[in-house]
C-alpha positions as CSV (number, residue, x, y, z in Angstrom):
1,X,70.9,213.2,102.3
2,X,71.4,215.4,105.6
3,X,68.8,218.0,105.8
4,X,71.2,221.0,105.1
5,X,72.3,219.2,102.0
6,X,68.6,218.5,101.2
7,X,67.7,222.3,101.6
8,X,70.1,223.6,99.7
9,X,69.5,221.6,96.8
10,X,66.1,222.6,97.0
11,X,67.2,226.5,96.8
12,X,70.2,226.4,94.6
13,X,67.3,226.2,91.3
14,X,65.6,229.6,92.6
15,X,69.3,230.7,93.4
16,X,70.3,230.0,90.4
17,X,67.7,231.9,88.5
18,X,68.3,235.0,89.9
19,X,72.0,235.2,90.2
20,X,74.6,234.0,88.2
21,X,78.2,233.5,87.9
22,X,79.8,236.3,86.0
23,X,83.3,236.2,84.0
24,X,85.6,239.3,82.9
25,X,88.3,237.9,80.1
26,X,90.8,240.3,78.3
27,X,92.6,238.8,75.5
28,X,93.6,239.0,71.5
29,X,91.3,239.0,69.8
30,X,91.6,235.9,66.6
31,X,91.3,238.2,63.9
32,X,94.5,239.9,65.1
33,X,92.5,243.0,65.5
34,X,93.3,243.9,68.7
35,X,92.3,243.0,72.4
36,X,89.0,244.0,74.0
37,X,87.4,243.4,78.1
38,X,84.3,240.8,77.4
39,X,81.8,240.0,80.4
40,X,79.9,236.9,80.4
41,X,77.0,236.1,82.4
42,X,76.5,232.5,82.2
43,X,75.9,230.0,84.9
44,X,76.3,227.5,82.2
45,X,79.2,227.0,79.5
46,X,78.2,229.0,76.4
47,X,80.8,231.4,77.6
48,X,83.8,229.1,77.0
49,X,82.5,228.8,73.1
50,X,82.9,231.9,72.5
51,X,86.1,232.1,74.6
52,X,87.3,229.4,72.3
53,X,85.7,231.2,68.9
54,X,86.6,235.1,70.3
55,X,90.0,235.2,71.7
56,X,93.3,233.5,70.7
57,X,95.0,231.1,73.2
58,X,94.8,231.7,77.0
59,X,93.0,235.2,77.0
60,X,93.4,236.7,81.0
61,X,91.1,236.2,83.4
62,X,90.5,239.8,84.9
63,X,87.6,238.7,87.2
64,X,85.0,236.6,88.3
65,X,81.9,237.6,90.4
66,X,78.1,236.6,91.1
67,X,76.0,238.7,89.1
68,X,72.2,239.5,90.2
69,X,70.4,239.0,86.7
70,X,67.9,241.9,87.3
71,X,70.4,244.4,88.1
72,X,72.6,243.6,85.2
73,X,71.2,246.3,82.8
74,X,72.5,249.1,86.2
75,X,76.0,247.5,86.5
76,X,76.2,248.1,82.3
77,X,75.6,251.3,82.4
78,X,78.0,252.2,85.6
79,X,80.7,254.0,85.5
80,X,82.9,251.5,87.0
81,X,81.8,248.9,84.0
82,X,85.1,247.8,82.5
83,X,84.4,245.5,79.8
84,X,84.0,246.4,75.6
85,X,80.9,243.6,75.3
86,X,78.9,241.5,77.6
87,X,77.3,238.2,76.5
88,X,74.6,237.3,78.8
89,X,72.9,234.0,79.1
90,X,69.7,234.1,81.1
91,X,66.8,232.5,82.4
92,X,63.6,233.1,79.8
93,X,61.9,234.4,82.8
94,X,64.2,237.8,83.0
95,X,63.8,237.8,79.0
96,X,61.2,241.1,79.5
97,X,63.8,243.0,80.8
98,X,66.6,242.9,78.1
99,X,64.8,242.9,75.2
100,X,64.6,246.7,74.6
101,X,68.2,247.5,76.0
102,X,70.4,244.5,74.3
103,X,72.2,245.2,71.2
104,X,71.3,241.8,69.7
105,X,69.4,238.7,71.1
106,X,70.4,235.2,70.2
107,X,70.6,231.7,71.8
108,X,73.1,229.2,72.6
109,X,72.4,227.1,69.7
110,X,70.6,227.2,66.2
111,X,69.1,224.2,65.2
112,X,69.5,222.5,61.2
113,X,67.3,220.3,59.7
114,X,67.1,219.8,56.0
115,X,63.9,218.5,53.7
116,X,65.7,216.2,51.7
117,X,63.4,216.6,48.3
118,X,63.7,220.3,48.1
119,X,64.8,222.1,45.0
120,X,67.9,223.4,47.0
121,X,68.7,221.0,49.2
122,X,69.0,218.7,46.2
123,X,71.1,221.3,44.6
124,X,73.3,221.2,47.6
125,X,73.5,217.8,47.9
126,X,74.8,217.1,44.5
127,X,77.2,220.0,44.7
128,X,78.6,218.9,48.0
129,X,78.8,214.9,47.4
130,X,80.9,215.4,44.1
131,X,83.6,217.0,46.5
132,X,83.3,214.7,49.2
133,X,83.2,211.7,46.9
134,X,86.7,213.2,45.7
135,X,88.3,212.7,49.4
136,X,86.2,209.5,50.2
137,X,87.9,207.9,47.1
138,X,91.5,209.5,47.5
139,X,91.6,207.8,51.1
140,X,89.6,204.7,50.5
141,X,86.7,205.5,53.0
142,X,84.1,203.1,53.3
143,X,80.8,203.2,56.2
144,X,79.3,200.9,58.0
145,X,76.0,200.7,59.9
146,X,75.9,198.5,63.4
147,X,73.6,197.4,66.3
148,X,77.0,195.9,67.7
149,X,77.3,197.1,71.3
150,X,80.9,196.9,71.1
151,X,81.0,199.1,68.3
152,X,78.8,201.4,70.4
153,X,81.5,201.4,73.1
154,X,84.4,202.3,71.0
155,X,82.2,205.0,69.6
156,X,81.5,206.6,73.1
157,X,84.8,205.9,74.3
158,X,86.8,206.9,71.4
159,X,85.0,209.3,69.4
160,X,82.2,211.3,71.1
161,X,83.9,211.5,74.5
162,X,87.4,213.2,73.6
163,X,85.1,215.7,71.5
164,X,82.9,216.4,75.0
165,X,86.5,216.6,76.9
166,X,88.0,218.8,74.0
167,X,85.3,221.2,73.9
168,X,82.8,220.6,77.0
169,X,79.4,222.4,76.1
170,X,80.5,222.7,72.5
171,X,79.3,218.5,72.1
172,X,76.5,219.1,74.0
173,X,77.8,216.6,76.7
174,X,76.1,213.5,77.1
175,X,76.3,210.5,79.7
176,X,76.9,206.7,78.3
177,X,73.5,205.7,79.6
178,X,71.9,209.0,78.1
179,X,73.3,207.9,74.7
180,X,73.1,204.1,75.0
181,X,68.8,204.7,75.1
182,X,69.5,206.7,71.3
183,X,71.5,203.6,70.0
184,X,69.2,201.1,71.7
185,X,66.3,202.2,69.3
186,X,68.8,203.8,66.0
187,X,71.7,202.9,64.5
188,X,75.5,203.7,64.3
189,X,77.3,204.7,61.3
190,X,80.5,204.6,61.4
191,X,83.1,206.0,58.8
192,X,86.5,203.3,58.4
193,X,89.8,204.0,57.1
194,X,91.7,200.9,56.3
195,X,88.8,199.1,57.9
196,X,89.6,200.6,61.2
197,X,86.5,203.5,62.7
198,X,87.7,207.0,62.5
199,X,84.2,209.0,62.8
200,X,81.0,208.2,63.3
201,X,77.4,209.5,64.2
202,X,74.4,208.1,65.9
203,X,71.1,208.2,64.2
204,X,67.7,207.3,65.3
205,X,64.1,207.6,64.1
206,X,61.5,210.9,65.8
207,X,58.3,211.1,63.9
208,X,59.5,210.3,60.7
209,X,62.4,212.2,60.7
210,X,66.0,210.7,60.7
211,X,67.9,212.4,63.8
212,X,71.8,213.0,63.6
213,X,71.7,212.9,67.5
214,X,75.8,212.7,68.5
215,X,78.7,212.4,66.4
216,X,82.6,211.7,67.0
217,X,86.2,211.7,65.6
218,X,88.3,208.7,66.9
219,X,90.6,210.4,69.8
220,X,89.9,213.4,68.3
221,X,92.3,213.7,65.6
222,X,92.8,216.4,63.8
223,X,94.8,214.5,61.0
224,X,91.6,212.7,60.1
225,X,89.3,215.7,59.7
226,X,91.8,216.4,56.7
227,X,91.2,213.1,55.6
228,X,87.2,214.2,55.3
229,X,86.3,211.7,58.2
230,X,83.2,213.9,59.2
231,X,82.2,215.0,55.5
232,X,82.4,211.5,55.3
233,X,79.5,210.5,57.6
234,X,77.3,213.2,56.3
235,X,77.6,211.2,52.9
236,X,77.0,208.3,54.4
237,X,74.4,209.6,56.8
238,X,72.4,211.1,53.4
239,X,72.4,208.3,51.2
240,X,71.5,206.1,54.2
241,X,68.3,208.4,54.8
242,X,67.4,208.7,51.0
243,X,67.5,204.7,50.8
244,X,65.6,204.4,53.8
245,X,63.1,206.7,52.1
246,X,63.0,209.8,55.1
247,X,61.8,213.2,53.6
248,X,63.9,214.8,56.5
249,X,66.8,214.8,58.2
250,X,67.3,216.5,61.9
251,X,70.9,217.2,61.9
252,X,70.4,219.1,65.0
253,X,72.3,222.3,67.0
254,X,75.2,224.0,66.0
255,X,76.9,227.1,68.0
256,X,75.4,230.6,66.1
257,X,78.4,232.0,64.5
258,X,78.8,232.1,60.5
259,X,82.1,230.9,60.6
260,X,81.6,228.0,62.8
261,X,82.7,225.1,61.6
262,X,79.8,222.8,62.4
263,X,77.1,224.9,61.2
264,X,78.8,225.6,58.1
265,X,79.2,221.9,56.6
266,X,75.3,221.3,57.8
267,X,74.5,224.8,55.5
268,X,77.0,223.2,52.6
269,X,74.3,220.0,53.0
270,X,71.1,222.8,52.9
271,X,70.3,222.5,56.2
272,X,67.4,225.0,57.8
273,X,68.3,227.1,59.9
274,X,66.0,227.5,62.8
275,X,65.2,228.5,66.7
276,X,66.9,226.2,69.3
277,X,63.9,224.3,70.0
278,X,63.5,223.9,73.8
279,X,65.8,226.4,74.7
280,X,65.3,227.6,78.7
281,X,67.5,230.6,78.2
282,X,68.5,233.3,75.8
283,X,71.7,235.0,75.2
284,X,71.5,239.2,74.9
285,X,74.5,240.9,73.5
286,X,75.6,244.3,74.8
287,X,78.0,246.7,72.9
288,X,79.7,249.0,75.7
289,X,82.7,250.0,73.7
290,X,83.4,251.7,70.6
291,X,81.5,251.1,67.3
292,X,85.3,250.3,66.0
293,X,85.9,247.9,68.5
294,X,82.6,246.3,68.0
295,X,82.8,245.7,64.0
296,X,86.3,244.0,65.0
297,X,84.3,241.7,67.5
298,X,81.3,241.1,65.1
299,X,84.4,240.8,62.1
300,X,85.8,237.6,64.3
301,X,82.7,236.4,64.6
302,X,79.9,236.8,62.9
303,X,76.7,236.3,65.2
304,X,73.3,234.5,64.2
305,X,70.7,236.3,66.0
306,X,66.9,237.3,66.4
307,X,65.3,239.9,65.2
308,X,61.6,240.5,64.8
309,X,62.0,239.7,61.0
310,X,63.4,236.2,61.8
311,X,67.0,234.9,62.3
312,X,69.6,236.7,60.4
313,X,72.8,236.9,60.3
314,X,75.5,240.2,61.3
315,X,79.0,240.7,59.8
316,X,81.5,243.1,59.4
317,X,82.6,245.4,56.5
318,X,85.5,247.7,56.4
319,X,84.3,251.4,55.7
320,X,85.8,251.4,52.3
321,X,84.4,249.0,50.7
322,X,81.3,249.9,49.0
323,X,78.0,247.9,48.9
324,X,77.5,246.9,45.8
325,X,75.2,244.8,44.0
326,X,77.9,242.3,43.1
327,X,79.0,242.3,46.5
328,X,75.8,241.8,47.8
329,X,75.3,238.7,45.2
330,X,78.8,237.6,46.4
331,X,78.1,238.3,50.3
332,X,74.3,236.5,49.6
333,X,76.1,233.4,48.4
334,X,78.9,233.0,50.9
335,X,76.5,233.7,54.1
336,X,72.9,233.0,52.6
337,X,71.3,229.6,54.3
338,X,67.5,228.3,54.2
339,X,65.5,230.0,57.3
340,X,68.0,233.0,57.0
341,X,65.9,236.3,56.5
342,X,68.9,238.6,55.9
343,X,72.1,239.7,56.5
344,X,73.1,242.7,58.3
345,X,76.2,244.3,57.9
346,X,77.8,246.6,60.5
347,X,81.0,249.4,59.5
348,X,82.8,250.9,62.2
349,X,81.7,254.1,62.2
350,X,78.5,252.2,64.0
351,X,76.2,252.5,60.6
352,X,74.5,249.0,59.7
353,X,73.0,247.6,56.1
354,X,71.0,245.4,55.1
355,X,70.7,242.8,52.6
356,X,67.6,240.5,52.2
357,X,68.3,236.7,51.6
């Protein structure tokens, strides 16, 4: 390495922790309630998850700028700020600064594990394995557990890597070596239809608790999600951990929206919900538009966030629909998840409730 190359990757860290890459998107929004201007600071790639969960297809690209991270909460509150909501993903060392001013604090991920002997995960478990039993028998899945490098190759090639080029960050991308040392000391599980893989997940052993560390759908098929491919392994993946006798299972990050799909089939298992364990950065939501606007963002999707009470979760209501205490029951059920500590719920006219899980 020449020393100009050697020098600047030497500053590019301390660069980078300072100033950041900065992203202004107009688009629909996927609840067909409108468009709205969204800012994201990110010098990673959160920002194209919730690109990908906010906006329909192919929302504009208005602008793109490097952003100095203390002088964020000043270009906000500018007059020439054009944007409805900013997500910004920062460096824990400029956390002090946003706390007080940001609408909502979150991070990138929440993590799931779930105690397997628990009065509700057991609950769960039953509840969810009579349905997926349903699909498993309809389409003839069957599971099967290998050391067999060759099955680990298909399994990187076909399964986990067209989800990482699919959905980049979303998979949490991983190299073949960086994967290979997982399988080295775990095990692969792999989900076959007509004896051929069509999902999978790789599992290994921390501390007594049974890791769910990647998983994959071959070539990233669609048609065999509706043939319950992934409910499938988490069947598997369960009674495999229950024989084996683990108390818990790890099954690790999901994105922190209530109507993500991930986290949501980990919740219908009983998974915790918990703090992204590790996490260098955290994410600080700022409103800049109208409270209107803003229940039609947090209505597309709902947010898991931070709070000083714990992590809860925020949705949207219309104005006319009254709080009751079915509808709490009913709204309890739906969102409620182990770790939750409530659920907030914001109308347009900016006023926000409250309902303790």
């Amino acid at each position: 390495m020449n020393p100009i190359s050697a020098l600047k990757s030497r500053l590019y860290p301390l660069y980078r922790n300072y100033f950041s890459r900065a992203y202004l998107y107009e688009g629909t929004l996927k609840s067909g309630n409108g468009s709205v201007k969204c800012l994201f600071v990110d010098n990673d790639k959160f920002y194209l998850q919730v690109l990908h969960a906010l906006f329909e297809e192919s929302p504009k690209l208005v602008r793109t700028f490097r952003c100095w991270v203390p002088g964020l909460k000043r270009l906000l509150d500018s007059r020439g700020f054009d944007a409805d909501i900013c997500f910004a993903n920062v460096s824990l060392r400029h956390a002090p600064l946003f706390h007080d001013s940001a609408t909502y604090t979150m991070q990138t991920r929440v993590n799931q594990k779930l105690d397997i002997e628990t009065v509700d995960a057991n609950k769960r478990f039953r509840d969810r394995k009579r349905a997926v039993n349903s699909t498993i028998r309809k389409y003839g899945l069957t599971c099967r557990v290998t050391h067999s490098q060759e099955d680990f190759d298909f399994f990187y090639h076909r399964m986990a890597k067209p989800l990482i080029n699919k959905f980049g960050d979303a998979a949490m991308e991983a190299t073949y070596d960086d994967l290979k040392l997982f399988f080295e000391k775990g095990i692969l599980l792999l989900v076959l239809y007509e004896g051929e893989p069509i999902s999978g997940v790789l599992c290994y052993e921390d501390k007594g608790t049974f890791v769910a560390y990647r998983s994959g759908l071959r070539d990233g098929d669609p048609s065999y999600l509706k043939m319950g491919a992934m409910s499938a392994w988490y069947y598997y993946l369960m009674e495999y951990a229950r024989e084996q006798g683990y108390q818990k299972v790890d099954f690790m990050n999901s994105l922190p929206f209530l109507n993500n799909g991930v986290y949501l089939t980990k919740q219908h298992w009983g998974a915790k919900t918990g703090a992204f364990e590790g996490a260098t950065s955290r994410v600080y939501l700022f409103n800049r538009g109208s409270s209107k606007k803003f229940a039609r963002i947090i209505d597309t999707i709902p947010l898991i966030i931070h709070t000083r009470n714990g992590i809860e979760g925020v949705i949207s209501l219309p104005d006319d629909i009254e709080l009751t205490p079915e509808l709490e029951q009913k709204l309890s059920s739906q969102y409620g998840a182990p770790g939750l500590y409530g659920l907030q719920i914001l109308r347009s006219t900016g006023t926000m409730e409250q309902i303790i899980l």
